[in-house]
C-alpha positions, 0 to 999 in steps of 0.5 A, spaced: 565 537 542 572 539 540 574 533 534 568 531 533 568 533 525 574 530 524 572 524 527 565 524 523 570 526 517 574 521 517 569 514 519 564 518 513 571 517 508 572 509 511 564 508 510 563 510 503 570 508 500 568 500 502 568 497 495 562 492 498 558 499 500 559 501 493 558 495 490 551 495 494 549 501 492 550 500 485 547 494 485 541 495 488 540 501 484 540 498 479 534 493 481 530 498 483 531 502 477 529 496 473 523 493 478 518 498 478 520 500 470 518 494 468 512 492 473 510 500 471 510 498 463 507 492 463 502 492 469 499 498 465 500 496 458 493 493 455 495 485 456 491 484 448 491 489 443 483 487 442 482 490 449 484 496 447 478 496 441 471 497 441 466 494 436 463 499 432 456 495 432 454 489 437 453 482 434 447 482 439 441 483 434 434 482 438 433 481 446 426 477 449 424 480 456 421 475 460 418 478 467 418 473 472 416 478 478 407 479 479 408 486 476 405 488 471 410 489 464 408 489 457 413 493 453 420 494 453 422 497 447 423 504 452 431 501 451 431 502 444 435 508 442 436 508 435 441 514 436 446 509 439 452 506 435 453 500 438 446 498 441 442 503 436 440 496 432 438 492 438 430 490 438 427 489 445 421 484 445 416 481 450 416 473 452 411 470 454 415 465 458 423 464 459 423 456 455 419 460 449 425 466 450 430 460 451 428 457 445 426 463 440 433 466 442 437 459 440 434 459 434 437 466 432 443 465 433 445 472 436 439 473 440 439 475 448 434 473 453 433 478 459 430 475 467 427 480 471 426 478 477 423 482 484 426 480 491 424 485 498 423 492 494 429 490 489 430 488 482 435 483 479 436 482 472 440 479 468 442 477 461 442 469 459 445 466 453 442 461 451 445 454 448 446 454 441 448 463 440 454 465 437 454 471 441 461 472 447 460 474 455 464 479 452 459 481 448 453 480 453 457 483 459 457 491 454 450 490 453 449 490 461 452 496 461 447 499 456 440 496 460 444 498 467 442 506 464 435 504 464 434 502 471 429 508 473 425 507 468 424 500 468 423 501 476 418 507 474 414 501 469 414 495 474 412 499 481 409 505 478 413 510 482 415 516 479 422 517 477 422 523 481 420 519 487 425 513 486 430 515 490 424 516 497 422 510 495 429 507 496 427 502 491 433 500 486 434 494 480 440 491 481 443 488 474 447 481 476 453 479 474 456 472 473 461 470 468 461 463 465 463 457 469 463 462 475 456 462 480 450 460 478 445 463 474 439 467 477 434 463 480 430 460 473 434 462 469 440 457 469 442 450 468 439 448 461 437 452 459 442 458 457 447 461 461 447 468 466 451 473 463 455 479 467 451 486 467 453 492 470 450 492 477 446 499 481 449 504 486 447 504 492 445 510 495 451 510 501 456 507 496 461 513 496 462 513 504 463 505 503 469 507 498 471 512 501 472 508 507 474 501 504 479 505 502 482 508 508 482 502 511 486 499 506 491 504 505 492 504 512 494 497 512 498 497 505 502 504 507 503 501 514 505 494 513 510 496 508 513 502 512 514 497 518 517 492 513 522 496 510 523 500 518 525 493 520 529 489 515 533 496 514 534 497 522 535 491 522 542 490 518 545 498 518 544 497 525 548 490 526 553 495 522 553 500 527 555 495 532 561 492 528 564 498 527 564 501 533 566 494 536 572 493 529 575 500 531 576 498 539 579 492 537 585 494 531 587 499 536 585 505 531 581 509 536 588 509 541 590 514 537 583 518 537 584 519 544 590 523 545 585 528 542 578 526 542 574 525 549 570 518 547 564 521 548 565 524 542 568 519 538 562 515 539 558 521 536 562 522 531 562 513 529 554 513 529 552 519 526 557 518 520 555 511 520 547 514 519 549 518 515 552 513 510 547 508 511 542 514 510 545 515 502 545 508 501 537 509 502 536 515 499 540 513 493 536 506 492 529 510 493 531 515 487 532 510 483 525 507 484 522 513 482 526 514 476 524 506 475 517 509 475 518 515 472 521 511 465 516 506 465 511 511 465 513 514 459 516 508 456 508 505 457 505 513 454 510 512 448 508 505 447 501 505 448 497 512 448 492 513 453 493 506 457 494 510 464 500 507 468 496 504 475 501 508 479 497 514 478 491 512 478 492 512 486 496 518 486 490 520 484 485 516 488 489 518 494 488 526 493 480 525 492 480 521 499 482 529 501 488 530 506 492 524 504 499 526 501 500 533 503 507 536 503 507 538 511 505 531 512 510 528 507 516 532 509 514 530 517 514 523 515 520 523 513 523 526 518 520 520 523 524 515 519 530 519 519 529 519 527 527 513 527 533 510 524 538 515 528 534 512 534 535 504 533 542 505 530 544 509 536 541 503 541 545 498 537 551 503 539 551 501 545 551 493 544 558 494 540 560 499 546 559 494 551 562 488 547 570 486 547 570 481 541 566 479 534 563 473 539 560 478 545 556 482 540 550 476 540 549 477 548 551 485 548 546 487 542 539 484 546 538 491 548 537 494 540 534 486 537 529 486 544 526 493 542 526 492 535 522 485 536 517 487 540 516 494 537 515 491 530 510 485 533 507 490 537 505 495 531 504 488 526 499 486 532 495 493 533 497 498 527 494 493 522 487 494 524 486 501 522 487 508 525 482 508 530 484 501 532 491 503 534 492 505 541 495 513 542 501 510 547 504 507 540 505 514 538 508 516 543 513 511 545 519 512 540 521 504 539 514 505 536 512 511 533 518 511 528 514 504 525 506 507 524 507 515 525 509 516 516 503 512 515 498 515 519 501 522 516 502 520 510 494 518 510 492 524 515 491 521 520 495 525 524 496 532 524 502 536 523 502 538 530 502 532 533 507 529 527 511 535 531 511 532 538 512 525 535 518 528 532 520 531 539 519 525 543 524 521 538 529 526 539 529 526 546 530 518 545 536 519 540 539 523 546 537 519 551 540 513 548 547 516 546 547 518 552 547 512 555 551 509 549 557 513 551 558 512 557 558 505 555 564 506 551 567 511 556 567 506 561 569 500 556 573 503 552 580 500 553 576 494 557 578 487 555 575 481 557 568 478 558 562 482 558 561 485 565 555 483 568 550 490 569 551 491 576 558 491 574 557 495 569 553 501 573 560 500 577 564 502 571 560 507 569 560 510 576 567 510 577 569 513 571 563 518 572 566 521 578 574 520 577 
């Protein structure tokens, strides 16, 4: 296309020496450089120094075991391990009823009583602080870590199954949690007498498939909501850009001196690319800046406080266990799906500045790309958000769609690069579909002035133009 460089030169040139385009992208840079540094750091950072200490001995002296099963239980001292250093002290003792506990335990001052309790083949147990006791949740909430580890054998004594045979016998304790003020003590354990205290809670047999999908699942929600958010938002206001500018230059006569050279074809090509093009720098700009926010504060947070890890890697590191997340092909077709994607909304909004004669018709010429945007956005927000096997194929194949759910189905592994490539493909086709159409609008009306013509007006336009 003979001049086409020189037009997309020359709109590039316009577009970029803007002082409210420069003025944005220093701004917003500037935002989302700071945002995610600050976020980073103090999202990371212990929120006490006290957190970040651990006690060298427990408070906690002695533990009264009170049986509330019909099983058999005589002895717990099992739990005392002499070599610990936190918990080496503590004395595990038998009591013959929870009031007696309650009550021996008060009186101690920095004593602890432990239910156990036997429900459908599973063991609960839990730590109650009793009135009067100088001991924190804090506290009891460590020491519930600490009898978690002797849930085989306190299995083994209570039912008399090997430790070999637990896991056939799909037997488990479970070490309940409750914080103070929050839920209610186990059951004859509570009210008056003492308070329930969290412990560490067992891991049932499926618990990594159940993590493992919960994960996906929400992932899937996050990457999608946000993608189709940002898609929108951006689409929405650099689209509205490309519109009015192609509409400005009809208007101060600039594009009269383009057609002594250049056939209006191009000149649309060149408007639009060039408009993509400096919105594109505008984003990547901005997206450089959040990874250099959260860069710094990554190390900001390292240098302030060692060995606190920044939340950001830490699901870095989750999404590579999950396996087939993040990968490079993935990533490098997700960002192509974007850049499509955009080049394809800007390119149907083309056609609504080709279509209007004045700033006031763009309201009605633009229902073409406001319409297709809406419905694209309600349509992926109504289906996506359910997960990746909730969301119909078709989506992925119609281009006004595919561009707002195919990054996140690529990112998470969803989708094969395979079809990320036929994705791509049929966005491509789009784009070239819809230029097309764009510039034979700007060709018939190019030097039209007056009222929008009406469709059936418009195919006689475009018809004659054509075939003169």
């Amino acid at each position: 296309m003979r001049g086409f460089a020189k037009v997309y030169a020359f709109t590039l040139k316009r577009q970029t020496e803007r002082k409210g385009y420069r003025a944005a992208l220093i701004i917003v840079a500037l935002c989302c450089f700071l945002l995610p540094a600050l976020l980073v750091y103090f999202i990371g950072k212990p929120s006490t120094p006290k957190e970040q200490e651990m006690p060298s001995v427990s408070p906690i002296t002695t533990v009264y075991a009170v049986n509330l099963t019909d099983r058999e239980l005589k002895d717990v001292s099992f739990m005392e391990q002499k070599d610990d250093e936190l918990f080496g002290h503590v004395r595990f003792k038998m009591a013959a009823s929870l009031e007696e506990a309650l009550q021996t335990a008060g009186a101690e001052k920095t004593a602890l009583v432990m239910t156990i309790e036997e429900s459908s083949r599973e063991y609960r147990v839990a730590l109650v602080r009793p009135e009067g006791t100088e001991l924190t949740a804090e506290d009891a909430s460590l020491l519930g870590y600490y009898v978690s580890d002797f849930d085989p054998q306190l299995v083994q004594m209570l039912s008399g199954v090997s430790i070999l045979d637990l896991n056939a016998a799909q037997v488990t304790v479970e070490t309940e949690v409750h914080l103070p003020g929050e839920g209610t003590a186990p059951e004859g354990q509570g009210g008056e007498g003492g308070e329930a205290v969290p412990g560490a809670p067992a891991e049932p047999e499926n618990q990594a498939a159940e993590e493992y999908e919960g994960m996906k699942s929400i992932l899937h929600m996050a990457v999608v909501y946000v993608n189709v958010m940002i898609l929108y938002f951006l689409v929405l206001f650099f689209g509205q850009g490309v519109a009015t500018n192609i509409l400005l230059e009809k208007q101060n006569k600039l594009v009269d001196t383009f057609l002594i050279s250049v056939k209006p074809e191009t000149i649309l090509f060149g408007k639009v690319l060039a408009s993509v093009t400096a919105a594109i720098l505008q984003v990547l700009s901005w997206v450089a800046s959040l990874f250099l926010g959260a860069f710094a504060g990554i190390r900001i947070l390292a240098a302030t406080y060692p060995g606190a890890e920044a939340p950001i890697l830490a699901f870095l590191r989750a999404a590579r266990d999950l396996g087939g997340m993040l990968t490079v092909p993935g990533v490098v077709l997700a960002v192509l799906v974007i850049l499509a994607g955009f080049l394809l909304y800007c390119s149907l909004a083309s056609i609504g500045g080709a279509l209007a004669s004045t700033t006031e018709d763009l309201g009605t010429t633009n229902v073409f790309f406001t319409m297709a945007l809406v419905i694209s956005f309600l349509a992926v927000l109504m289906t996506a958000l359910r997960g990746g096997s909730g969301t119909p194929a078709i989506l992925y194949w119609i281009p006004f769609t595919s561009v707002l759910i195919t990054p996140a189905g690529l990112l998470l592994g969803e989708i094969s690069p395979l079809m990320g490539v036929g994705i791509l493909a049929a966005i491509l086709a789009g784009v070239a579909v819809v230029l097309w159409i764009a510039a034979k609008c700007y060709k018939a009306l190019i030097l039209y002035r007056g009222k929008t013509p009406k469709p059936a007006d418009l195919f006689k336009l475009i018809k004659g133009n054509h075939t003169a």
